[in-house]
DRENDO-1510 file (C-alpha; in Angstrom, 1 decimal, always signed):
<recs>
REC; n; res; u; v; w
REC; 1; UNK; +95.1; +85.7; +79.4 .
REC; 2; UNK; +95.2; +83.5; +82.3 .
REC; 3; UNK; +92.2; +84.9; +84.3 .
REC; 4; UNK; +93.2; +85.6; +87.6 .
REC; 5; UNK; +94.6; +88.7; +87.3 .
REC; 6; UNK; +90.8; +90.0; +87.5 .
REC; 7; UNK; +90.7; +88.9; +91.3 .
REC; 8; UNK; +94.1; +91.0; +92.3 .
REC; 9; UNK; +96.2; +93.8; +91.7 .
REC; 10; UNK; +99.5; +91.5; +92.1 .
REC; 11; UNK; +99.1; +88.5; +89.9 .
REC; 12; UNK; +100.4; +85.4; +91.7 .
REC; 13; UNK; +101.3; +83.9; +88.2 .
REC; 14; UNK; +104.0; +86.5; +86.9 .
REC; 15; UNK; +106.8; +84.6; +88.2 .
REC; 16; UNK; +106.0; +81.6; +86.3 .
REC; 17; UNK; +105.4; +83.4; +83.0 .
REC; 18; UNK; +102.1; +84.3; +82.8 .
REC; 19; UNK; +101.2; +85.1; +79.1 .
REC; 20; UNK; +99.2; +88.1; +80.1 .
REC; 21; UNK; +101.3; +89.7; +83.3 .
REC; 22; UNK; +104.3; +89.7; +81.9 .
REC; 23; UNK; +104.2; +91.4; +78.9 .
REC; 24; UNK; +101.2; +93.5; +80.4 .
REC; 25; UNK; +103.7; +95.1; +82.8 .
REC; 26; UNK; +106.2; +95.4; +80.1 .
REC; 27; UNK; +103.9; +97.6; +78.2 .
REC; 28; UNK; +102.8; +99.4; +81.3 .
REC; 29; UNK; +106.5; +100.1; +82.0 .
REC; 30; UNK; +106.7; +101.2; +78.0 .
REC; 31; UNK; +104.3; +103.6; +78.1 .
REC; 32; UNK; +105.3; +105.2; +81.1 .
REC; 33; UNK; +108.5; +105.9; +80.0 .
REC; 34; UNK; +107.4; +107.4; +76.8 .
REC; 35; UNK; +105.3; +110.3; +79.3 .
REC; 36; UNK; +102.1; +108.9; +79.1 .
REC; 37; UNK; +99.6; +109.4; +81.4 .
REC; 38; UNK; +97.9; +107.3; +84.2 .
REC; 39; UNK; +94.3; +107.4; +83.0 .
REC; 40; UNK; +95.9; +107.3; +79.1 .
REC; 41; UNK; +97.6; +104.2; +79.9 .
REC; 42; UNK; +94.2; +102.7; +81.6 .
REC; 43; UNK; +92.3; +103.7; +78.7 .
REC; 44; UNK; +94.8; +102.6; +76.2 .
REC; 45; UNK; +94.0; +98.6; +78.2 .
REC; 46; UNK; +89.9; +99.0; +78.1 .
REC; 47; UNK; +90.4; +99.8; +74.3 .
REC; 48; UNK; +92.7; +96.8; +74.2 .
REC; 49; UNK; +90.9; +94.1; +76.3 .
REC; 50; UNK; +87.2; +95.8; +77.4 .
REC; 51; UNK; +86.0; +97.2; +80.9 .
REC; 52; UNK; +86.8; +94.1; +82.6 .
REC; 53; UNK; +90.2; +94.7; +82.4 .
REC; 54; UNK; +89.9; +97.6; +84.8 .
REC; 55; UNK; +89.0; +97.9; +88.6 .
REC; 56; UNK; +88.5; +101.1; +89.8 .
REC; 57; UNK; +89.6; +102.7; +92.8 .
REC; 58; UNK; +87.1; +102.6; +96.0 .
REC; 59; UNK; +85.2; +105.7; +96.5 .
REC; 60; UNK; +86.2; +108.7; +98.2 .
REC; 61; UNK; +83.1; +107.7; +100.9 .
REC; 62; UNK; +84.7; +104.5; +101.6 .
REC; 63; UNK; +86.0; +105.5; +105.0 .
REC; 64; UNK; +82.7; +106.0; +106.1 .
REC; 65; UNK; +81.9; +102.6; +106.2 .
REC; 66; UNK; +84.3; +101.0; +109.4 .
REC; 67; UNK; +82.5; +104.0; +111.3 .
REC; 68; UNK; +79.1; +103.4; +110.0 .
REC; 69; UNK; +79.4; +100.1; +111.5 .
REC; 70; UNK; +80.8; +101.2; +114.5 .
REC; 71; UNK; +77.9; +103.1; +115.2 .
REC; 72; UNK; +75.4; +100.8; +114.0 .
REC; 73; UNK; +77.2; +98.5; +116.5 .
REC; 74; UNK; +76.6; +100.5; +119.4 .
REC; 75; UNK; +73.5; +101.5; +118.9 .
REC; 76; UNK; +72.8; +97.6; +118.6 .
REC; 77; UNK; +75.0; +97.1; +122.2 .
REC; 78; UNK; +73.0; +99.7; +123.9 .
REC; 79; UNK; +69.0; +99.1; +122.9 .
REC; 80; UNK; +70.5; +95.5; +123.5 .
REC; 81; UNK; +71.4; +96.3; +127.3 .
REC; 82; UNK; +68.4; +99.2; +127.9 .
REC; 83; UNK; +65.8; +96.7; +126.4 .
REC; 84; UNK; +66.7; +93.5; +128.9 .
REC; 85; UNK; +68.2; +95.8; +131.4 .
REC; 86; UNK; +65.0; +96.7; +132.5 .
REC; 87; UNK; +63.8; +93.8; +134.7 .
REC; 88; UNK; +63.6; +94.0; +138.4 .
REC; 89; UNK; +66.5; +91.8; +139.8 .
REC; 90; UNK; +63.7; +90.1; +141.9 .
REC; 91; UNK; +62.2; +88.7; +139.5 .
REC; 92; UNK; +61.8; +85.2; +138.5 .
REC; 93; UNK; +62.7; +83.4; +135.3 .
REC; 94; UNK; +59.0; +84.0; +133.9 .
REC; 95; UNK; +59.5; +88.1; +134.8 .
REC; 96; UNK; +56.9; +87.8; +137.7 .
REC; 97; UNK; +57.8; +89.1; +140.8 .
REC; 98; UNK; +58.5; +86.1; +143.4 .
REC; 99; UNK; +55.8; +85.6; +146.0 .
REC; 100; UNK; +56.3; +86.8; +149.9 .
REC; 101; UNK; +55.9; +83.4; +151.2 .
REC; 102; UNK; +57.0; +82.7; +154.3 .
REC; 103; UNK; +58.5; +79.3; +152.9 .
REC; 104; UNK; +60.4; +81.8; +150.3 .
REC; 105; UNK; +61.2; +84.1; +153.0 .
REC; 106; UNK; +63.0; +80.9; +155.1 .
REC; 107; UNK; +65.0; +80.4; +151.9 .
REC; 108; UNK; +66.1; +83.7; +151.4 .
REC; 109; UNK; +66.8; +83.9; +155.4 .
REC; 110; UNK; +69.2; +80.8; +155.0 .
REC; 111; UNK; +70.8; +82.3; +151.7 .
REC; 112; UNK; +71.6; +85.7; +153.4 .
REC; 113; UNK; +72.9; +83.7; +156.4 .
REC; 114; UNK; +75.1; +81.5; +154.4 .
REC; 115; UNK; +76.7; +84.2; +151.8 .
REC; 116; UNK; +77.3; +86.3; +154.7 .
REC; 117; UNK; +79.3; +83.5; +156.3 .
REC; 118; UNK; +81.2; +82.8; +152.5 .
REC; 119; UNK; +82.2; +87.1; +152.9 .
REC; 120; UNK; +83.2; +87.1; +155.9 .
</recs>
């Protein structure tokens, strides 16, 4: 066999004539129009080739995952935002609090003068 029908269900090579696809199908198509089963037609291939031939379905808890991680994801977003959320705005880049100098106090005069010139 040619090996990469292990990585897919469609095999990218059965147009060009794989030498396992091609007459794998055929005796898929075979067997299921002599009645047989599904699962007898799967076990019929792991007596034939080993386990390796077969990839089973995902589990019927595998729709839990996108919704695990949703919540995982917001529970991340919001101890993210509570944990830096909690900072006075008047405090400085070190998280002190900013001094009530009066050389501040001029700045924060002019600032308030100026933006309420810019919104008006």
């Amino acid at each position: 066999k040619c090996g990469s029908c292990k990585e897919t269900t469609i095999c990218p090579m059965s147009m060009q004539g794989c030498g396992f696809c091609v007459p794998a199908k055929n005796k898929i198509a075979r067997m299921q129009q002599a009645g047989f089963s599904d699962q007898a037609i799967i076990d019929s291939f792991i007596k034939q080739y080993g386990p390796d031939i077969y990839r089973a379905g995902p589990s019927s808890y595998f729709w839990l995952v996108p919704y695990g991680a949703l919540i995982l994801g917001a529970g991340a977003i919001f101890w993210f935002v509570g944990r830096y959320s909690r900072h006075p705005a008047a405090a400085g880049a070190s998280g002190a609090p900013i001094p009530d100098d009066p050389v501040y106090a001029r700045y924060r005069e002019a600032i308030e003068k100026e933006s309420g010139r810019i919104n008006s």
